[in-house]
BALOBA-1460 file (C-alpha; in Angstrom, 3 decimals):
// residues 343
<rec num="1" residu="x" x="33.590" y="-22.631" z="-14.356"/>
<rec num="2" residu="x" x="31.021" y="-19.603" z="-13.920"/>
<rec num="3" residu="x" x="31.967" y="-16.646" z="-11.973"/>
<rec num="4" residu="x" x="29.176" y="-14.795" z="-10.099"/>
<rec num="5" residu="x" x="28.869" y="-11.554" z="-11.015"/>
<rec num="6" residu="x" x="29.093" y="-8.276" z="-8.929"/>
<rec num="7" residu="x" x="26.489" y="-6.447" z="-7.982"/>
<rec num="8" residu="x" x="25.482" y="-3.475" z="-10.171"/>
<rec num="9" residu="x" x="25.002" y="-1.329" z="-7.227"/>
<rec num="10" residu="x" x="28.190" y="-0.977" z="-6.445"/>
<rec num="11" residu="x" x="29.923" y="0.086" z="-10.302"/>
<rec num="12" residu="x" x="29.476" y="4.061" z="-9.777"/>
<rec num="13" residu="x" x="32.093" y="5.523" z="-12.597"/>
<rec num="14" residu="x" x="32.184" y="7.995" z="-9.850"/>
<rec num="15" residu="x" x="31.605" y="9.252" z="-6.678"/>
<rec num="16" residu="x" x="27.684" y="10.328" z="-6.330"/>
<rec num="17" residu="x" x="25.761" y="10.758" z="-3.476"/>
<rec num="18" residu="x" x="22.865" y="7.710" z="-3.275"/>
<rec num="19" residu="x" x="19.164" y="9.542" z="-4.195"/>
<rec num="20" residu="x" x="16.041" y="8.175" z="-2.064"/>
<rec num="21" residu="x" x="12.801" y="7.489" z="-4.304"/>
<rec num="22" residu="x" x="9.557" y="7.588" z="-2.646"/>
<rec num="23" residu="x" x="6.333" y="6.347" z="-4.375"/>
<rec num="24" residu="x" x="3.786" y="8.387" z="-3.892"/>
<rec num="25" residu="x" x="0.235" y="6.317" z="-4.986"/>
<rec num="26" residu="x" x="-3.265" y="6.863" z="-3.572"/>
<rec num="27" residu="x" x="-6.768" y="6.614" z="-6.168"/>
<rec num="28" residu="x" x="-7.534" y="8.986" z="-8.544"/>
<rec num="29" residu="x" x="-8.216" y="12.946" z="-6.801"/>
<rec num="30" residu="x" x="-6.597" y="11.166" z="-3.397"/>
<rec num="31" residu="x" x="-4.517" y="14.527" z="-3.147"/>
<rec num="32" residu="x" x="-1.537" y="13.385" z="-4.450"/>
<rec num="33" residu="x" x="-0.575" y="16.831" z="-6.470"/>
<rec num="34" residu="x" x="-1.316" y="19.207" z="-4.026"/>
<rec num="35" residu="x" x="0.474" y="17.217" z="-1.496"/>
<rec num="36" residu="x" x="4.037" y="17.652" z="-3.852"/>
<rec num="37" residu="x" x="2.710" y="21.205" z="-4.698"/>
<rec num="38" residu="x" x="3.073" y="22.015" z="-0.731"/>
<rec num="39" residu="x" x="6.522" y="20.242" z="-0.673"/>
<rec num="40" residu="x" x="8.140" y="22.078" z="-3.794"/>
<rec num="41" residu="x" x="6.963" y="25.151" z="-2.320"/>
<rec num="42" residu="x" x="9.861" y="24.885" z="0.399"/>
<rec num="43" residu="x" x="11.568" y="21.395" z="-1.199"/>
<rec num="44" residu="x" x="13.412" y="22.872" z="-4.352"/>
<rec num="45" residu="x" x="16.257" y="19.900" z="-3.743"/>
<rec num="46" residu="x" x="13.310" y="17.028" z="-4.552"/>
<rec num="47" residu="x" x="12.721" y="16.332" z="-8.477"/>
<rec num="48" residu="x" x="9.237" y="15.198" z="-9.463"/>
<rec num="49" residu="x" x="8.409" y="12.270" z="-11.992"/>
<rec num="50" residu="x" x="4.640" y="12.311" z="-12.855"/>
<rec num="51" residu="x" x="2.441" y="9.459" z="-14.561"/>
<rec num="52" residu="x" x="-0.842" y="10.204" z="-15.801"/>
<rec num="53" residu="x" x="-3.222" y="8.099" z="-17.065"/>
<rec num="54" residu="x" x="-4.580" y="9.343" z="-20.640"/>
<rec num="55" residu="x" x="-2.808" y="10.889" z="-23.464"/>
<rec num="56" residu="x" x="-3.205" y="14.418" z="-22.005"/>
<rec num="57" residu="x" x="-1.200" y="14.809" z="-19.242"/>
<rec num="58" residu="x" x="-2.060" y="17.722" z="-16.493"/>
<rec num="59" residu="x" x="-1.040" y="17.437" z="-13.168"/>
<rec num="60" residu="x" x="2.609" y="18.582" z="-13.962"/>
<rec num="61" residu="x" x="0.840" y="22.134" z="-15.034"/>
<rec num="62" residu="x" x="0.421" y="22.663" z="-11.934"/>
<rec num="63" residu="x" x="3.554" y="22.195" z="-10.324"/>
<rec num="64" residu="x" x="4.787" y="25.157" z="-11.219"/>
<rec num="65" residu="x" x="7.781" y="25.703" z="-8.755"/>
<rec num="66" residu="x" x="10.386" y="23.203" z="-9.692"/>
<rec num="67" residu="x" x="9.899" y="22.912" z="-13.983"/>
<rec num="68" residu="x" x="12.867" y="22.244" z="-14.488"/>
<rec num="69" residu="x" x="13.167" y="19.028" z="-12.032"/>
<rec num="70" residu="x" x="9.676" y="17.456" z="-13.396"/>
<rec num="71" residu="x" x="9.264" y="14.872" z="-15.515"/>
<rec num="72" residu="x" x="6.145" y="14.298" z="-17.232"/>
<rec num="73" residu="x" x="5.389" y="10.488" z="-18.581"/>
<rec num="74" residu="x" x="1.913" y="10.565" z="-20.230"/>
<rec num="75" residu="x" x="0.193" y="8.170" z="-22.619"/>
<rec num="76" residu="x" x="-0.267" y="5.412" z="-19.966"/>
<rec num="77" residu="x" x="-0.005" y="4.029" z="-15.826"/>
<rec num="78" residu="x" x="3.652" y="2.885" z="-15.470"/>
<rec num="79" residu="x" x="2.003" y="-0.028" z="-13.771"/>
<rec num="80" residu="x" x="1.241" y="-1.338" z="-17.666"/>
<rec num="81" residu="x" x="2.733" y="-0.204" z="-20.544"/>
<rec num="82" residu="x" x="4.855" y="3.213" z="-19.374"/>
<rec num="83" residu="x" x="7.254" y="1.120" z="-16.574"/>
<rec num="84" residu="x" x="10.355" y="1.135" z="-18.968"/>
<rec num="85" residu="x" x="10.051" y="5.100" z="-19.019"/>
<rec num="86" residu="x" x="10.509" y="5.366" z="-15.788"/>
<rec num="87" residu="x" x="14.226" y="3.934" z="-15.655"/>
<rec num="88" residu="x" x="14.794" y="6.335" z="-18.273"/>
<rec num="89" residu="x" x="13.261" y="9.272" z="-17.110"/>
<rec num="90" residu="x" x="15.338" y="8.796" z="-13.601"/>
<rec num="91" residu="x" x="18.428" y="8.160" z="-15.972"/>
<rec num="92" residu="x" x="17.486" y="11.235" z="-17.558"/>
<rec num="93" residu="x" x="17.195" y="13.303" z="-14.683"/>
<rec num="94" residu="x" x="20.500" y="12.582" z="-13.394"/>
<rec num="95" residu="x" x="22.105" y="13.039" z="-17.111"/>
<rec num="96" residu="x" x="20.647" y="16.598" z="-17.224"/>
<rec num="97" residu="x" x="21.721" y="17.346" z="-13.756"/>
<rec num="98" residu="x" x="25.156" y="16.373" z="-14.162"/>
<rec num="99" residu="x" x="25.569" y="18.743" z="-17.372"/>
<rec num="100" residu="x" x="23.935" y="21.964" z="-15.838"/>
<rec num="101" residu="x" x="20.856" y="21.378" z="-17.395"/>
<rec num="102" residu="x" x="18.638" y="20.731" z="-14.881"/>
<rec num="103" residu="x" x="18.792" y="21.839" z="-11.053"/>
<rec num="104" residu="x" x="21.055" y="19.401" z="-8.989"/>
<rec num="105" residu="x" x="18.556" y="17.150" z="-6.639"/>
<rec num="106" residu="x" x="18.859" y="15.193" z="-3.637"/>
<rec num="107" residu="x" x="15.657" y="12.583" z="-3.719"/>
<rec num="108" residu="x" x="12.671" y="12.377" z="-5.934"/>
<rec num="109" residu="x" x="9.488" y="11.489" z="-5.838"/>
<rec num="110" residu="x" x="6.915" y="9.304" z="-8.034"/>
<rec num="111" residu="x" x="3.733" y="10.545" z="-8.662"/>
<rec num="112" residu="x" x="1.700" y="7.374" z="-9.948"/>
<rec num="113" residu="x" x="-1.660" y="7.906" z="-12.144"/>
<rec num="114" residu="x" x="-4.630" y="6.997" z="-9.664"/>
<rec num="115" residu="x" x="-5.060" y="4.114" z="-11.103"/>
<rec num="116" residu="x" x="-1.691" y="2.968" z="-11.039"/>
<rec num="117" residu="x" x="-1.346" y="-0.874" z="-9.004"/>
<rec num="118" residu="x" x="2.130" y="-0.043" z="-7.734"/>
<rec num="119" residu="x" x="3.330" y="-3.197" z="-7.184"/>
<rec num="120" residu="x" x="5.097" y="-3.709" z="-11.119"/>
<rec num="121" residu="x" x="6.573" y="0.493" z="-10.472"/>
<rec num="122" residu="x" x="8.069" y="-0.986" z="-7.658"/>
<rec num="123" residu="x" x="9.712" y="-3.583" z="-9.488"/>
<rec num="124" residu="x" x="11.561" y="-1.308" z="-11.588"/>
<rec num="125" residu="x" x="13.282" y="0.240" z="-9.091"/>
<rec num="126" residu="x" x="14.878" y="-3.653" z="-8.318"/>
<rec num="127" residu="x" x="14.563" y="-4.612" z="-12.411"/>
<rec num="128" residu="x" x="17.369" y="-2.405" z="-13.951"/>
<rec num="129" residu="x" x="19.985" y="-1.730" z="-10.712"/>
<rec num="130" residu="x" x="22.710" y="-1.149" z="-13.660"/>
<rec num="131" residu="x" x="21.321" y="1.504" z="-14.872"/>
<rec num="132" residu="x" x="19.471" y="2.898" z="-11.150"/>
<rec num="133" residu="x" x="23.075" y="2.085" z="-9.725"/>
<rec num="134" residu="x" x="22.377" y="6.140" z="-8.073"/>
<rec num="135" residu="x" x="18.700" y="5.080" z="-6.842"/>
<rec num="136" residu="x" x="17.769" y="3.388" z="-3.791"/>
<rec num="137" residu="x" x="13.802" y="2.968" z="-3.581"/>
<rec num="138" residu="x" x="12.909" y="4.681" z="-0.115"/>
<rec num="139" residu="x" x="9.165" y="3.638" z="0.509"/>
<rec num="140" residu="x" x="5.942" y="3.817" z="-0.231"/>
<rec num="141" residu="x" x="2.875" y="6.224" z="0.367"/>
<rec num="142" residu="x" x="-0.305" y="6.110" z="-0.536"/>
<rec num="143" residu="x" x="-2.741" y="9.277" z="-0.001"/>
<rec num="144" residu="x" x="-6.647" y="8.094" z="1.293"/>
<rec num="145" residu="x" x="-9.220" y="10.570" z="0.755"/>
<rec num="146" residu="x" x="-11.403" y="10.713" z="4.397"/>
<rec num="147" residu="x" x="-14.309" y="11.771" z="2.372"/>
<rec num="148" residu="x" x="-14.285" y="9.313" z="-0.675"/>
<rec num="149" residu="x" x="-12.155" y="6.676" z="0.593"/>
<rec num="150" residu="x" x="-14.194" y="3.820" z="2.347"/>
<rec num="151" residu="x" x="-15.936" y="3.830" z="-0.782"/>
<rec num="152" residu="x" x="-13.412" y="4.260" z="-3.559"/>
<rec num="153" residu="x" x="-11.740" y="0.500" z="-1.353"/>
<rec num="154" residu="x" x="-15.079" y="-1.028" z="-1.461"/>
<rec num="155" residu="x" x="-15.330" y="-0.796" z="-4.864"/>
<rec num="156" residu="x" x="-11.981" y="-1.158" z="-6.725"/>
<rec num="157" residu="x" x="-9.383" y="-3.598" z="-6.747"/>
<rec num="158" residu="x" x="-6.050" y="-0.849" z="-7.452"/>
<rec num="159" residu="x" x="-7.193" y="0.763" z="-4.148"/>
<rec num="160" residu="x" x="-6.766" y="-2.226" z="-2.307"/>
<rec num="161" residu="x" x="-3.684" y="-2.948" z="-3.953"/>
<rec num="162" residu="x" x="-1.743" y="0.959" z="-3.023"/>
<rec num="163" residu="x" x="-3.171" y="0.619" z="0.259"/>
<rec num="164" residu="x" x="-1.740" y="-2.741" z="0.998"/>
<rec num="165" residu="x" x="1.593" y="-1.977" z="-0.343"/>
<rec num="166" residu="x" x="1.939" y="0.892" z="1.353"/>
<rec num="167" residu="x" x="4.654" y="1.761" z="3.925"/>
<rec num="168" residu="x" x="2.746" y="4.669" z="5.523"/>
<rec num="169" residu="x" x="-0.912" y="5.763" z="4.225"/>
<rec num="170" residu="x" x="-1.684" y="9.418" z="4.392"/>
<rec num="171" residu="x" x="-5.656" y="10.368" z="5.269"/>
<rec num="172" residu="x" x="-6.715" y="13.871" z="3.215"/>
<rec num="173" residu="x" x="-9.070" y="16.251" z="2.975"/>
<rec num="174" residu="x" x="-9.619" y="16.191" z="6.781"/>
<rec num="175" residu="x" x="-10.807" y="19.740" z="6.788"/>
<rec num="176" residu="x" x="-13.877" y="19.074" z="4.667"/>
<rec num="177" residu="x" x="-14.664" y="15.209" z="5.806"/>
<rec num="178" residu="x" x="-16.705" y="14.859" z="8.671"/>
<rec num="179" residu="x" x="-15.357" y="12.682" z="11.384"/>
<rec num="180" residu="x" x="-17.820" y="9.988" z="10.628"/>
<rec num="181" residu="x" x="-16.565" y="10.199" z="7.046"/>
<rec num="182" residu="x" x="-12.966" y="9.586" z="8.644"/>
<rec num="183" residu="x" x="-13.613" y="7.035" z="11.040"/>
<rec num="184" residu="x" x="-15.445" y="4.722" z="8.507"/>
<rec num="185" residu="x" x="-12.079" y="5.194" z="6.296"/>
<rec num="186" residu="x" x="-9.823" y="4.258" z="9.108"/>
<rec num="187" residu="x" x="-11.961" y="1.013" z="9.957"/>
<rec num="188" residu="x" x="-11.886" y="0.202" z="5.852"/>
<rec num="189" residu="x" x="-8.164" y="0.867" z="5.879"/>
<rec num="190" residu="x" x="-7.645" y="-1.555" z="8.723"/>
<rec num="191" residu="x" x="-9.292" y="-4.535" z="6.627"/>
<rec num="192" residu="x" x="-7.266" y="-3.864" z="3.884"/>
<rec num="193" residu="x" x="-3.876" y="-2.564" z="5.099"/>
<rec num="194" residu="x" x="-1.366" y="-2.968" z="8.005"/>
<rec num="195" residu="x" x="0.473" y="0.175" z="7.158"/>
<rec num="196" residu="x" x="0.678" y="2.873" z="10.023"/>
<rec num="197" residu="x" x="-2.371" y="5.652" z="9.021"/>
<rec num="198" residu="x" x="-1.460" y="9.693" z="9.588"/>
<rec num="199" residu="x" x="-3.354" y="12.473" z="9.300"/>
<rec num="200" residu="x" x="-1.580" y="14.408" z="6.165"/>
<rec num="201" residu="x" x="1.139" y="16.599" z="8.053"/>
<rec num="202" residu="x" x="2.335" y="20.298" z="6.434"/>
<rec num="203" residu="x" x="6.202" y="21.785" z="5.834"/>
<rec num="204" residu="x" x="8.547" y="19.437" z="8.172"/>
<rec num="205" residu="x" x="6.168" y="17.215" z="9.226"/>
<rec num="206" residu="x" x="4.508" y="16.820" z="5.199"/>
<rec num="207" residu="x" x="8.676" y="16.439" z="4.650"/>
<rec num="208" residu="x" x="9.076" y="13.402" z="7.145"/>
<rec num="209" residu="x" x="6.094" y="11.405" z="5.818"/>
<rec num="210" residu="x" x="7.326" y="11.354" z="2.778"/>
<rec num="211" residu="x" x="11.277" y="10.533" z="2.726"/>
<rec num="212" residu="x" x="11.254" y="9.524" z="6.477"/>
<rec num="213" residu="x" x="11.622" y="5.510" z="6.361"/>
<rec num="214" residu="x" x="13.678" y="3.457" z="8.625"/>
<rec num="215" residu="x" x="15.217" y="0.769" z="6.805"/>
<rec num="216" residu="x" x="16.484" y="-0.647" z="10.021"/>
<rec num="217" residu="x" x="12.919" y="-1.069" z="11.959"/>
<rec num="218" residu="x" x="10.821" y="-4.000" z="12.137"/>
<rec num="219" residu="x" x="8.369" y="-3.415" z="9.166"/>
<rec num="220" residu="x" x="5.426" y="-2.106" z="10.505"/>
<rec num="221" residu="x" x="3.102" y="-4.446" z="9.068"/>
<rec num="222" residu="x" x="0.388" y="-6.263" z="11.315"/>
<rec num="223" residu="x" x="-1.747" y="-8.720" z="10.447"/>
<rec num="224" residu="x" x="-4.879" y="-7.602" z="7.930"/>
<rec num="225" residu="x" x="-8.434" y="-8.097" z="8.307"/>
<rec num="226" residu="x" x="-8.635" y="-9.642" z="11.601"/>
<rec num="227" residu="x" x="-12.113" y="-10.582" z="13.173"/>
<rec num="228" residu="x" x="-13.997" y="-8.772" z="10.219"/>
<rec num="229" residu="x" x="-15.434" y="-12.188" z="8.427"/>
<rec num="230" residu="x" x="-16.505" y="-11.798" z="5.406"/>
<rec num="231" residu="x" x="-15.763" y="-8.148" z="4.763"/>
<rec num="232" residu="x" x="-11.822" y="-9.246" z="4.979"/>
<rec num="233" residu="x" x="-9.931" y="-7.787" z="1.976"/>
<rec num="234" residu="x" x="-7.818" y="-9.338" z="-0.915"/>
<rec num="235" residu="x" x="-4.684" y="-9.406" z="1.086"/>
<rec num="236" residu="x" x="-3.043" y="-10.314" z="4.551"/>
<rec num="237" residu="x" x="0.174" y="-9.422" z="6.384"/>
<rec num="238" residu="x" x="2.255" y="-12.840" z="7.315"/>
<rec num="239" residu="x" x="5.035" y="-12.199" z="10.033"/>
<rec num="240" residu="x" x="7.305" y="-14.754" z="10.310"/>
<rec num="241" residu="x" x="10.529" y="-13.591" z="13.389"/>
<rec num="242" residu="x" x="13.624" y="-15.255" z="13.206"/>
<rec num="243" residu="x" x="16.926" y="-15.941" z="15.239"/>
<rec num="244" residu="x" x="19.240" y="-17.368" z="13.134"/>
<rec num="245" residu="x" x="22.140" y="-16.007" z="10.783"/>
<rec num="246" residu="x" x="21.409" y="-16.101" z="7.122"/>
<rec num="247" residu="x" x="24.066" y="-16.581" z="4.049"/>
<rec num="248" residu="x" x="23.556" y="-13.918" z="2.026"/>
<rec num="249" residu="x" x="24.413" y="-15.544" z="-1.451"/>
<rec num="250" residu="x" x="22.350" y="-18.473" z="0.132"/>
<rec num="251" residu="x" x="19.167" y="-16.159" z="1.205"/>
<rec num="252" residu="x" x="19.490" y="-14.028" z="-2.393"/>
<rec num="253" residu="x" x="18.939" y="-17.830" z="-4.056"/>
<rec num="254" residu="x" x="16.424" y="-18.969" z="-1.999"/>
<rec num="255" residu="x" x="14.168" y="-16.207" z="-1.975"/>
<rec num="256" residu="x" x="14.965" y="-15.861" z="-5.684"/>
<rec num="257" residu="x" x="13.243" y="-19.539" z="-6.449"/>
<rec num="258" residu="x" x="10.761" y="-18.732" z="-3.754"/>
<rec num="259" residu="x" x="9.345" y="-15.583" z="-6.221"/>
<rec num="260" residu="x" x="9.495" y="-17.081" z="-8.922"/>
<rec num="261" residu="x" x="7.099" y="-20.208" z="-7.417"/>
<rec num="262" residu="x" x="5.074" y="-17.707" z="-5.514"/>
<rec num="263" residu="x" x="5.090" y="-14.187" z="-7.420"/>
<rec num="264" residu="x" x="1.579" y="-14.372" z="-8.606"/>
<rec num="265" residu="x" x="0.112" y="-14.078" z="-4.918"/>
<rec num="266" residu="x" x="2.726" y="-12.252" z="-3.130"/>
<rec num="267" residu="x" x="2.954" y="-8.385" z="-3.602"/>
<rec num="268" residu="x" x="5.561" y="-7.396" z="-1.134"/>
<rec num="269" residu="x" x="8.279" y="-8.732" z="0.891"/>
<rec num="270" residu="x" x="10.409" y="-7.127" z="3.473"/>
<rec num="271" residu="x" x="12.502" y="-8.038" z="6.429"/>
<rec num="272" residu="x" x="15.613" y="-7.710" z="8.595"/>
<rec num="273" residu="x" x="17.972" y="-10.101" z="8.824"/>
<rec num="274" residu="x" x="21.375" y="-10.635" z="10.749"/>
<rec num="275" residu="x" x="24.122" y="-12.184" z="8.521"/>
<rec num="276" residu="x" x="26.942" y="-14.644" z="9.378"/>
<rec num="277" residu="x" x="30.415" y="-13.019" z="9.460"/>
<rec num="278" residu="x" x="28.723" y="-9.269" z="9.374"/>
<rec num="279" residu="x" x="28.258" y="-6.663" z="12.185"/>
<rec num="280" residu="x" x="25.240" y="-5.495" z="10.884"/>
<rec num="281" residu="x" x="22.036" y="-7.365" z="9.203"/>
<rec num="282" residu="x" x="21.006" y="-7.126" z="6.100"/>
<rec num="283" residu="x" x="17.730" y="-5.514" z="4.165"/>
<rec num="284" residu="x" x="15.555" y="-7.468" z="2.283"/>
<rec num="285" residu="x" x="13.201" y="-6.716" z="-0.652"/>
<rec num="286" residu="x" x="11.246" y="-8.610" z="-3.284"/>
<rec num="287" residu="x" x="8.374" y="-7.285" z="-5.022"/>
<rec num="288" residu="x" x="6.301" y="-10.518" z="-7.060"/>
<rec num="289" residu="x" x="9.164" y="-12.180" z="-9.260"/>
<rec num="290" residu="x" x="11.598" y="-9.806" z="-8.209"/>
<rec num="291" residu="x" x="13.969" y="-9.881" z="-5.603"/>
<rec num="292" residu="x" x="16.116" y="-6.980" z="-4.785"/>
<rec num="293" residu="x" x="19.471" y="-8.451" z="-3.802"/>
<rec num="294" residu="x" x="20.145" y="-8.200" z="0.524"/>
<rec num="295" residu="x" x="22.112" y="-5.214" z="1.579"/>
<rec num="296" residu="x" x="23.966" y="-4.751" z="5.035"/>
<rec num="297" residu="x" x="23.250" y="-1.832" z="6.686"/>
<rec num="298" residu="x" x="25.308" y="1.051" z="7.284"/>
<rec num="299" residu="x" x="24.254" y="0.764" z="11.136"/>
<rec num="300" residu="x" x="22.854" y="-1.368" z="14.005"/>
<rec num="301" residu="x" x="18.841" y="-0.940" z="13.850"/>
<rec num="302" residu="x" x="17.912" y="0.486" z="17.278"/>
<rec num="303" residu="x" x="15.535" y="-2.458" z="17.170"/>
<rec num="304" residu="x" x="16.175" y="-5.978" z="18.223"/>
<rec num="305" residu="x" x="13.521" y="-7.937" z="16.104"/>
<rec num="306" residu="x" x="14.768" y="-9.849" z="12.938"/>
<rec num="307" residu="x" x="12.719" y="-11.749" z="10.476"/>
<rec num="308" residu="x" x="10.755" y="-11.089" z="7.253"/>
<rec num="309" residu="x" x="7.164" y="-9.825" z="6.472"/>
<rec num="310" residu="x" x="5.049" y="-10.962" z="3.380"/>
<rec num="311" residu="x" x="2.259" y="-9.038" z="2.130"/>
<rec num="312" residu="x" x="0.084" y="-11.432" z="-0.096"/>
<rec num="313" residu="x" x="-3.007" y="-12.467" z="-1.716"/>
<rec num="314" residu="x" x="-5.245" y="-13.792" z="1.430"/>
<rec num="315" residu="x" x="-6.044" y="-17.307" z="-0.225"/>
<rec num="316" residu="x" x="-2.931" y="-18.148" z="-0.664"/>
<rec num="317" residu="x" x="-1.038" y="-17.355" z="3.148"/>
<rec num="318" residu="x" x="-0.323" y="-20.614" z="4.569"/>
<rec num="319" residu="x" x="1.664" y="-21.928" z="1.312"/>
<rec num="320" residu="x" x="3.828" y="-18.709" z="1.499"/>
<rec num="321" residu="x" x="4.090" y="-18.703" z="5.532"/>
<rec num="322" residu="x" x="5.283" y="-22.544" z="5.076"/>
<rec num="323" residu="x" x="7.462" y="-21.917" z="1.974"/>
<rec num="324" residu="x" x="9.192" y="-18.736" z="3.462"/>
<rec num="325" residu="x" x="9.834" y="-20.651" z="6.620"/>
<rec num="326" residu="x" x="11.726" y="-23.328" z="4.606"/>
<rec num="327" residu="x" x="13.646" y="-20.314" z="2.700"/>
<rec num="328" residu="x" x="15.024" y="-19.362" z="6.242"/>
<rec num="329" residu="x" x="16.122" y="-22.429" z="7.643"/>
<rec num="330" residu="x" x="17.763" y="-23.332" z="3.895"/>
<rec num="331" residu="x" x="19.707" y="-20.043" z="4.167"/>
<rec num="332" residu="x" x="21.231" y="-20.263" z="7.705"/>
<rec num="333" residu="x" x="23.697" y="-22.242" z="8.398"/>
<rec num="334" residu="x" x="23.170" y="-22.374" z="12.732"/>
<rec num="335" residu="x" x="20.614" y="-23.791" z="14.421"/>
<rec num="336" residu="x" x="17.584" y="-20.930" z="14.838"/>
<rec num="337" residu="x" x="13.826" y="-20.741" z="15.813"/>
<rec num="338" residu="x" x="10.841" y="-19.489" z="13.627"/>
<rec num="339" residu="x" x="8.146" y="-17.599" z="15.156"/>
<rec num="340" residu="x" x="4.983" y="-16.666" z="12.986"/>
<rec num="341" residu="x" x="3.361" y="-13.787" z="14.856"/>
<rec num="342" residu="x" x="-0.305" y="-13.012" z="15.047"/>
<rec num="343" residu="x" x="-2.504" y="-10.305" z="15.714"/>
């Protein structure tokens, strides 16, 4: 007889506060340092892990207000051969913390080399949950330069990718792009992303961007590339609402099996669900392979709409919208309508 184990999340040794991790991607000169630069001006509670590209590593230099909260991982883009440094340089961060070594922190961010696909750095934040047991991944920006940025999408595959992964996209260096320069991004961005698109905010508002993510909201994903023919990009947005109450153990096996069969075309999963038994619905996450097993919230979303949202490779939508369908109605046990939504 085999006895499920429990989840790592919950084996604290003691009683720690949970840390937020945003990812913070965007092509290479997208802004991404200055943009933590403003923060840790005002921000001193947020530690910093950076990831160059190249043996030389630079952009920590010039973060010069929080030193002692920055962690540097050169040599490589986590998205290849660095991602195992990352567990241990969040490990780390909390080790020197707790011994006075280090200031004590309350989030941290990512900083991804530009050329950085950050769908694999997402899945070590669900890989290793015994040892991130004080992590909880937050979301995902991505920085899109308004003067560089309709090009820099046209003509590489990784900018695709961190725009289309992206929980909220950030446009920069508005004060030297001219507005045709900007609109041209925004139209590019809307081929290739359904992620909401803000104008790069300062002090509070820079603060909210980042670490602001409502884990209870109806993913703000709509569908991708709509009406623009042949210019549609790699990936597209599938929406699939649903009424029913899911199992969790059920839903964590389902979706499980469903990555493995469809990981090579699906970047990003998300979704609300309610649960049977539970007063509140549960979270769910799977990156690729990986599935991040369902949490109930802490509180009733504000927001009635439940279902999940797949961001995946275009060619391959209508096996994923069919297969995720069948994941649902395996996983609850009551009788429940499936709605896929369109643009």
């Amino acid at each position: 007889m085999t006895m499920a184990l429990p989840d790592p999340r919950i084996l604290l040794l003691s009683s720690q506060d949970i840390v937020p991790v945003t990812i913070l991607s965007g092509f290479l000169g997208s802004g991404k340092t200055t943009i933590i630069r403003r923060l840790l001006t005002y921000a001193c509670d947020t530690a910093v892990i950076v990831n160059e590209f190249g043996e030389v590593g630079l952009d920590h230099l010039l973060l010069e207000s929080a030193d002692d909260n920055i962690a540097l991982l050169p040599g490589g883009c986590l998205c290849c051969q660095a991602r195992g440094d990352l567990a241990r340089a969040l490990r780390s961060l909390q080790d020197r913390s707790a011994l006075g070594q280090a200031p004590a922190f309350r989030r941290v961010i990512v900083e991804t080399s530009g050329l950085a696909d950050p769908g694999p750095i997402l899945q070590v934040l669900l890989s290793d949950p015994l040892r991130l047991s004080r992590y909880r991944f937050a979301g995902l920006v991505t920085t899109a330069d308004a003067v560089l940025g309709a090009g820099q999408l046209a003509g590489h595959a990784v900018a695709q990718s961190q725009v289309a992964l992206a929980d909220r996209i950030l446009l920069t260096k508005l004060d030297i792009a001219a507005s045709a320069d900007r609109q041209s991004l925004v139209q590019a961005l809307a081929r290739h992303s359904a992620a909401p698109v803000e104008d790069r905010a300062s002090d509070a508002g820079l603060e909210r961007q980042l670490f602001a993510f409502d884990v209870g909201a109806r993913p703000r994903f709509r569908a991708i590339g709509t009406d623009h023919g042949a210019h549609d990009g790699l990936f597209t947005a599938i929406s699939l609402g649903w009424t029913g109450r899911v199992e969790l153990a059920g839903l964590h096996a389902e979706l499980t099996a469903f990555a493995l069969e469809h990981g090579e075309t699906l970047l990003r999963l998300k979704g609300i669900v309610d649960v049977a038994g539970a007063q509140t619905p549960a979270s769910v996450h799977a990156v690729q392979h990986l599935v991040e097993r369902p949490r109930l919230l802490a509180t009733m979303p504000a927001e009635p709409w439940r279902g999940i949202v797949a961001i995946c490779r275009r060619q391959a939508r209508n096996g994923i919208a069919d297969r995720l369908g069948q994941v649902l109605r395996a996983s609850t046990a009551d009788r429940a309508e499936i709605h896929r939504e369109h643009a």
